[in-house]
N, CA, C and O atoms as CSV, one atom per row, in Angstrom:
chain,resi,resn,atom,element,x,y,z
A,1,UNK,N,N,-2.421,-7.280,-4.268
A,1,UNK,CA,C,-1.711,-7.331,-2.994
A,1,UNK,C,C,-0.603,-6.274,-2.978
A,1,UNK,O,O,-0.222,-5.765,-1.924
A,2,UNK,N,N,-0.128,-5.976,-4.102
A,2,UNK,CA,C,1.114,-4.890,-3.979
A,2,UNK,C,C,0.013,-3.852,-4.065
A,2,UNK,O,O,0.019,-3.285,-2.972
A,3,UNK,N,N,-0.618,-3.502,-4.581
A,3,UNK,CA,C,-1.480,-2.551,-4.181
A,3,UNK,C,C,-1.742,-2.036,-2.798
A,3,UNK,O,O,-1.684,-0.824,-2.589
A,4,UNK,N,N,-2.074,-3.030,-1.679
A,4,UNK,CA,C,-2.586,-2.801,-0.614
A,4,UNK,C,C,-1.151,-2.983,-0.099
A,4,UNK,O,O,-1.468,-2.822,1.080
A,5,UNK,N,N,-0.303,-3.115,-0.060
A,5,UNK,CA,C,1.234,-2.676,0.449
A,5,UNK,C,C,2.062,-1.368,0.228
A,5,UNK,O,O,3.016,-1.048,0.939
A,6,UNK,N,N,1.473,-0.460,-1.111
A,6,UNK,CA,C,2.032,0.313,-1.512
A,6,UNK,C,C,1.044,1.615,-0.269
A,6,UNK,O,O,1.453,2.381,0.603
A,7,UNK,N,N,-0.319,1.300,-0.799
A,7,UNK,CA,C,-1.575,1.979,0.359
A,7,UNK,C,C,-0.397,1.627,1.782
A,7,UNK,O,O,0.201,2.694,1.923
A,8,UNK,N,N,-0.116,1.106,2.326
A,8,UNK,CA,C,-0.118,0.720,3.770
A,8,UNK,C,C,1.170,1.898,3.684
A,8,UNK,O,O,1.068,3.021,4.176
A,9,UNK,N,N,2.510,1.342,2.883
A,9,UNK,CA,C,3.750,2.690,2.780
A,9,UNK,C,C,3.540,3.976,2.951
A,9,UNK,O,O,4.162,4.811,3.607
A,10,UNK,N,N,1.947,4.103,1.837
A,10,UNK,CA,C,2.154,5.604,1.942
A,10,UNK,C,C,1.134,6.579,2.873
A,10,UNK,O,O,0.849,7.773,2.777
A,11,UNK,N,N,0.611,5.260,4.056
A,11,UNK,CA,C,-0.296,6.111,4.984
A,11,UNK,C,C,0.625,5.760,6.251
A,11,UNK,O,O,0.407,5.956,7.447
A,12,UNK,N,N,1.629,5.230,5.660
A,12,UNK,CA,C,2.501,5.260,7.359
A,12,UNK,C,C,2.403,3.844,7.902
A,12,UNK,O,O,3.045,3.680,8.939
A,13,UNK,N,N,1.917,3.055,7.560
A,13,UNK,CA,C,1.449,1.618,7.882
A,13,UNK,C,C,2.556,0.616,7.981
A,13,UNK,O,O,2.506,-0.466,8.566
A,14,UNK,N,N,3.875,1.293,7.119
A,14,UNK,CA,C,4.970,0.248,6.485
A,14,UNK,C,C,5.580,-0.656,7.759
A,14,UNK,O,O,6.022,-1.798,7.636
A,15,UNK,N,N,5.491,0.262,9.264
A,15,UNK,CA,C,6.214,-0.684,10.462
A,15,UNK,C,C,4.654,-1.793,10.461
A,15,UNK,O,O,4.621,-3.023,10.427
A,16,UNK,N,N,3.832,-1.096,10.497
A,16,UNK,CA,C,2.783,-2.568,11.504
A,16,UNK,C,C,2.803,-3.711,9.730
A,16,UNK,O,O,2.543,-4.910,9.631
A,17,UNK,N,N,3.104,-2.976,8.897
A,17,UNK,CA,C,3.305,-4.454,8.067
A,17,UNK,C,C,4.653,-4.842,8.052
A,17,UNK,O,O,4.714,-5.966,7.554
A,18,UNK,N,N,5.973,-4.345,8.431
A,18,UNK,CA,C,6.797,-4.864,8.361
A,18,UNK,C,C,6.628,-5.881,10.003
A,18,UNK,O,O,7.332,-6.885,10.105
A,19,UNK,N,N,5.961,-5.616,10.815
A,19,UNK,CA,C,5.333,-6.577,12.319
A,19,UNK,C,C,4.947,-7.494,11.546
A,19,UNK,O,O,5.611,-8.443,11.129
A,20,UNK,N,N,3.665,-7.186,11.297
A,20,UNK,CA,C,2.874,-8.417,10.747
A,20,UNK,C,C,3.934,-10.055,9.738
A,20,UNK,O,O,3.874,-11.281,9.823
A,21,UNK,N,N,4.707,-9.130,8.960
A,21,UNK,CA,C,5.513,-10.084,8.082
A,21,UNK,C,C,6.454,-11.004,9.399
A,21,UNK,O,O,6.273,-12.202,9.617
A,22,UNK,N,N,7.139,-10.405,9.922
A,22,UNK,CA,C,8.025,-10.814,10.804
A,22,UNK,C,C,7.332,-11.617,11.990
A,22,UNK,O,O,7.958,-12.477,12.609
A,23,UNK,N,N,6.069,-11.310,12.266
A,23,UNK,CA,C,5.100,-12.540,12.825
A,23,UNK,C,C,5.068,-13.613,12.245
A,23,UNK,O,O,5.486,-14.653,12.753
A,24,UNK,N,N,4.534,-13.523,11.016
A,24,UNK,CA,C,4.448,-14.584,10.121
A,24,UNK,C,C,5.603,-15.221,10.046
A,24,UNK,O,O,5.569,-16.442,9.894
A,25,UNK,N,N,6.749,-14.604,10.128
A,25,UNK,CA,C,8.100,-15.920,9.812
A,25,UNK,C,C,8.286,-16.602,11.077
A,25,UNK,O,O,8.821,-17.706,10.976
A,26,UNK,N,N,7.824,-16.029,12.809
A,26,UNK,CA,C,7.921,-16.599,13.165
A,26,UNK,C,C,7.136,-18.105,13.978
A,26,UNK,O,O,7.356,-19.106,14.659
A,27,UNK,N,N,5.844,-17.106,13.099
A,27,UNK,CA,C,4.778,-18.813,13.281
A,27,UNK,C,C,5.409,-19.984,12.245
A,27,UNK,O,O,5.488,-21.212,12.268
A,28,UNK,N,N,5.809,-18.923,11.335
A,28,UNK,CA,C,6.260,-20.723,10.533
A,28,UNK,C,C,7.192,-21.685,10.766
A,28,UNK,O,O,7.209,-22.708,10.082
């Protein structure tokens, strides 16, 4: 999983996963 987070940083991905996380806190 840090794998596929480090991939997401270094193709530019880091906002739609920093979205995605911040979705998640607010479904919970």
């Amino acid at each position: 999983k840090a794998f596929s987070l480090a991939k997401s940083a270094s193709t530019g991905d880091s906002k739609s996963f920093f979205v995605r996380q911040t979705n998640k806190k607010i479904l919970e």
